[in-house]
N, C-alpha and C positions, 0 to 999 in steps of 0.2 A: 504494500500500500504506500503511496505519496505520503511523503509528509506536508503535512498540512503548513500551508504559509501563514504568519502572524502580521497583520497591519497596526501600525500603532498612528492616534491622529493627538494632538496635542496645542493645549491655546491657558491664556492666563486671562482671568476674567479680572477687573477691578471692580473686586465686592469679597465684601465675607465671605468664609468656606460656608457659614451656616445660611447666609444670602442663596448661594451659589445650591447647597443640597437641597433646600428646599422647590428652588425654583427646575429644578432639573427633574426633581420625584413628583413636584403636586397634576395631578390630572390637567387641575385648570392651566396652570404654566404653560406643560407640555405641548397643550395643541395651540400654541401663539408662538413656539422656535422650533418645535419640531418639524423642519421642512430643509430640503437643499436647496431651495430658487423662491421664489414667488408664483410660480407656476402649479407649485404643488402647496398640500394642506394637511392638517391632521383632526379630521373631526372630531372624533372621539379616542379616547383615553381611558384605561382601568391599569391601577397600580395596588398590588399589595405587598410594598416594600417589607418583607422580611423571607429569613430563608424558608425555602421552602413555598413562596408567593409568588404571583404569578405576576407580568401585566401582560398588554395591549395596547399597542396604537396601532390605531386604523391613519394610512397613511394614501393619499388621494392624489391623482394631479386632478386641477380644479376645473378643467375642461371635461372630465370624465373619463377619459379614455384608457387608464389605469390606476389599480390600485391595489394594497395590499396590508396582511395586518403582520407589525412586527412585532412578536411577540417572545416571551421568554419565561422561566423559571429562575427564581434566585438562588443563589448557593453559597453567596456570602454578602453579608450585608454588616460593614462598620461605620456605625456613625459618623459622618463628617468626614471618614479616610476611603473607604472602598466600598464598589459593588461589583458581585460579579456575578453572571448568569449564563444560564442553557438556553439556547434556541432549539425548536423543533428536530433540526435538524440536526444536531449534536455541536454544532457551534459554539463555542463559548466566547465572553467578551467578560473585560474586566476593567471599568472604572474609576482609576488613584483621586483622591482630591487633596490638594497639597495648602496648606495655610503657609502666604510669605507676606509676612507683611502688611496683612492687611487685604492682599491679594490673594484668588486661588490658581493654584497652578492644578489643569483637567488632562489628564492624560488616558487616552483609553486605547484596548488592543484589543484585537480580536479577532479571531480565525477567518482569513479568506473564503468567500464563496468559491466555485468550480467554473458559476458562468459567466462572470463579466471579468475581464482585466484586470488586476490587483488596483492599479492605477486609477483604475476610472471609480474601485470602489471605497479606495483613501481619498480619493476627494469629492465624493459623497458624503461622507462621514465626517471628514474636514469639514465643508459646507455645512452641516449639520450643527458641528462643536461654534463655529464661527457664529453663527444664525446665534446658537443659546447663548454667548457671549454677549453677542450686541443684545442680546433680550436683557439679560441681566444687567447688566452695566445700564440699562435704561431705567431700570424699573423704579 
């Protein structure tokens, strides 16, 4: 079997780590930065942060033409420093949150999918971290 490739995307928010977790975990947050463009949305959201919890985001382009739900199991959950979960698919991704100063420093990694490009799917997920940054930093 292939070994599985690890992507990692990474950004520093100017806000509290506690700023910064909350708005990353609450349902309401999520569907206002969960998106890579403007083109796409996140209607709905279900989050039951701890291990062994599940969520869901329904995640839409806004034109209708596709959509899907990202969804996971947690398997570790530290307040304020880490999450880390299962996708359907045996996927896993893991979430650091780093307090500097006043700042958090987001670093997340997570197993390659098989169909798109590595490339095209770290800057997805880039896009994504970016998006929840300038959300935060606004808020």
């Amino acid at each position: 079997m292939e070994p599985v490739s690890r992507i990692t995307v990474e950004a520093t928010a100017n806000a509290p780590v506690a700023d910064v977790w909350k708005a990353w975990n609450t349902p309401g947050d999520i569907m206002k930065w969960n998106t890579p463009d403007p083109s796409w949305h996140t209607p709905s959201s279900e989050n039951d942060l701890r291990v062994g919890g599940k969520f869901k985001n329904r995640m839409e382009a806004k034109d209708g033409s596709f959509g899907f739900d990202f969804e996971g199991i947690y398997d570790k959950v530290e307040l304020h420093k880490e999450i880390t979960y299962t996708m359907p698919n045996g996927r896993t991704a893991t979430t650091l949150f780093t307090s500097q100063d006043g700042n958090t420093y987001i670093e997340t990694t997570f197993d390659a999918e098989t169909e798109n490009d590595p490339e095209f799917q770290k800057q997805g997920w880039q896009a994504i971290l970016d998006n929840f940054v300038n959300y935060v930093e606004s808020k």
